[in-house]
N, C-alpha and C positions, 0 to 999 in steps of 0.2 A: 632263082632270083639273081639280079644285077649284082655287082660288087658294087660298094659308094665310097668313094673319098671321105675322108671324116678330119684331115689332114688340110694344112694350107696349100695352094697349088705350090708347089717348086722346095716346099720348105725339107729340111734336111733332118728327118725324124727316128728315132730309135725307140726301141723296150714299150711294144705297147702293151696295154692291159684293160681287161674288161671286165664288167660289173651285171648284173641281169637281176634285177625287184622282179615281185614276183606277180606285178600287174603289163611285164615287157616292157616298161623305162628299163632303161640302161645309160650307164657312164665307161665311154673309152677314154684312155688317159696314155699319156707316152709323153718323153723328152722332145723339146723340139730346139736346133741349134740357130741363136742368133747370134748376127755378127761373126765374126772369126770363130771364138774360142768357146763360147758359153753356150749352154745347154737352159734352157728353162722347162716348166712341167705346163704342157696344153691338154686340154681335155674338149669332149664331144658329150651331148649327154641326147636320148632318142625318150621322145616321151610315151607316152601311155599309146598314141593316136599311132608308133612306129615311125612316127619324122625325127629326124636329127636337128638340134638346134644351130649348128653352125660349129666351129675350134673356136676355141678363146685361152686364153693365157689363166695358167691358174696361180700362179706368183711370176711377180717383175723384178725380182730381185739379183740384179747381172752381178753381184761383186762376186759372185761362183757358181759355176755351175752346178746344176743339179739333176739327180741322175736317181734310176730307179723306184720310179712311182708306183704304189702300189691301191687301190681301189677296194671298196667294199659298197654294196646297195641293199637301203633296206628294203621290207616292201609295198612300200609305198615310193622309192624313186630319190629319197634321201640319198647321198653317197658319201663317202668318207674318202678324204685321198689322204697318204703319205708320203712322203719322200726324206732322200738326204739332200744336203745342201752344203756345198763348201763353204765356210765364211772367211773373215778378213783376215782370221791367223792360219791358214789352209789346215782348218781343221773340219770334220762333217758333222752338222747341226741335223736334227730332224724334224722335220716343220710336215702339216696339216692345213686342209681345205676341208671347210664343210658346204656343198649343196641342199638348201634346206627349203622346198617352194618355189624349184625353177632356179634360185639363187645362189650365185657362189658366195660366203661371206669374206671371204680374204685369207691369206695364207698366214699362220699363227704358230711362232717356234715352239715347240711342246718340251724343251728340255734347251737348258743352256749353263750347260758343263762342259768350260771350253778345257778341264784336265788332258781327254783324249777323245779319239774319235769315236762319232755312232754313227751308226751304217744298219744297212741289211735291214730295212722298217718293214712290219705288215700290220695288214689292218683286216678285222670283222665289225659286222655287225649285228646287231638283235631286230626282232620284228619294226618293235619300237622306237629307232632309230640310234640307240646308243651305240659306242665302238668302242674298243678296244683296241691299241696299238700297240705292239713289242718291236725294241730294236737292240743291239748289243751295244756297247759303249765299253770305251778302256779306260780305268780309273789310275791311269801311269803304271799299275803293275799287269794288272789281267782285265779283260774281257769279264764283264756283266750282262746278265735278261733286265734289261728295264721294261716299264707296260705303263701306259696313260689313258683311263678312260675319259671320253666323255659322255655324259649325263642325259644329253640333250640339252642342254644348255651351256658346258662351259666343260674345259678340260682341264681336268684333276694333275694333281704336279707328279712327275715321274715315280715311279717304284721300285726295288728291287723283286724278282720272283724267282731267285735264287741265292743260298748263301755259301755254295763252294769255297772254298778259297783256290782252286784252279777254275780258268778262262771259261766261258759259255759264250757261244755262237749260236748264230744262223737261227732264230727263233722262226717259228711260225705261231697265228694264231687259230681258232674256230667256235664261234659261238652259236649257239643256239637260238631259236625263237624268241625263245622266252629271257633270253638273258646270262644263260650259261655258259661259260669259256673254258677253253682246255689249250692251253700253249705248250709246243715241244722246243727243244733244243739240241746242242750237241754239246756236249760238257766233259773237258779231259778226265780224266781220273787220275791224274799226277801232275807232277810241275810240266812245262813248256820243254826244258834243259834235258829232261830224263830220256833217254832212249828208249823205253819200255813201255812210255805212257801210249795212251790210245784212248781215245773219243767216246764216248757212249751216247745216249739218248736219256734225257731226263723231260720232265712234264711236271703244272704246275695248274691246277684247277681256280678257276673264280668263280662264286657261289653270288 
């Protein structure tokens, strides 16, 4: 088969990522740079039939760029997107796209704790169209796992899904069919300061 553009002609694009329901829709998603300095998140979505709908902008919001998008499809062709977002105090917000019937509904901040920054977002989903998203977030002293689902109809206020008191990074998510989720991370076992400390791997189940 051909390669296809799924990208604007000329346009200046990074970090793609794709998504596969399990009826062959799909959602590609990737930063695309407008103007000088900014980065925005454009995505592609290919339906049932295997056509591509066209790039479209999935937030307009230039006051910072945004960077690292991440995807999930349910299967039925729903998609879930994530990303961070710089905002006005240059700190990183994490904001969400939902595709729901062909439709994008608009990009919606899922957390606004301008303390410290959050970063490193991912996202799953379940048959049913629900998702799950974890990002890490600094509360001025350490690194936090937050998580937000939504319902199918509306997303839930952040979480914590750990209560260390040294840093957690780098989450990942995965859920199942039916609704079940397993997040990992990487969680020091000492303070930051300590010569000695070192990273582990911790997990946090949603039933």
């Amino acid at each position: 088969a051909l390669a296809e553009a799924l990208s604007e002609s000329g346009a200046d694009t990074i970090a793609p990522q794709i998504a596969l329901g399990d009826d062959g829709q799909a959602v590609a998603v990737w930063t695309q740079r407008i103007g000088d300095d900014v980065y925005n998140v454009a995505g592609n979505r290919r339906d049932a039939t295997f056509k591509w709908a066209g790039s479209e902008l999935l937030e307009t919001n230039d006051g910072g760029s945004a960077a690292v998008p991440q995807v999930a499809v349910d299967a039925v062709g729903n998609a879930t997107v994530v990303w961070e977002q710089v905002n006005s105090t240059f700190l990183r917000d994490i904001w969400a796209n939902r595709l729901s019937g062909g439709i994008w509904l608009g990009a919606k901040k899922l957390e606004a704790d301008d303390t410290g920054a959050a970063g490193t977002p991912q996202v799953s989903s379940d048959s049913a169209g629900n998702a799950i998203a974890v990002w890490d977030q600094f509360d001025g002293t350490r690194f936090n796992i937050l998580s937000a689902r939504f319902d199918g109809t509306q997303w839930s206020a952040p979480q914590p899904m750990e209560q260390n008191p040294n840093s957690a990074e780098a989450p990942q998510i995965a859920m199942t069919p039916d609704g079940r989720a397993l997040a990992v991370w990487k969680q020091r076992n000492g303070p930051a300061n300590d010569p000695a400390t070192t990273f582990d791997i911790a997990a946090n189940v949603f039933k």
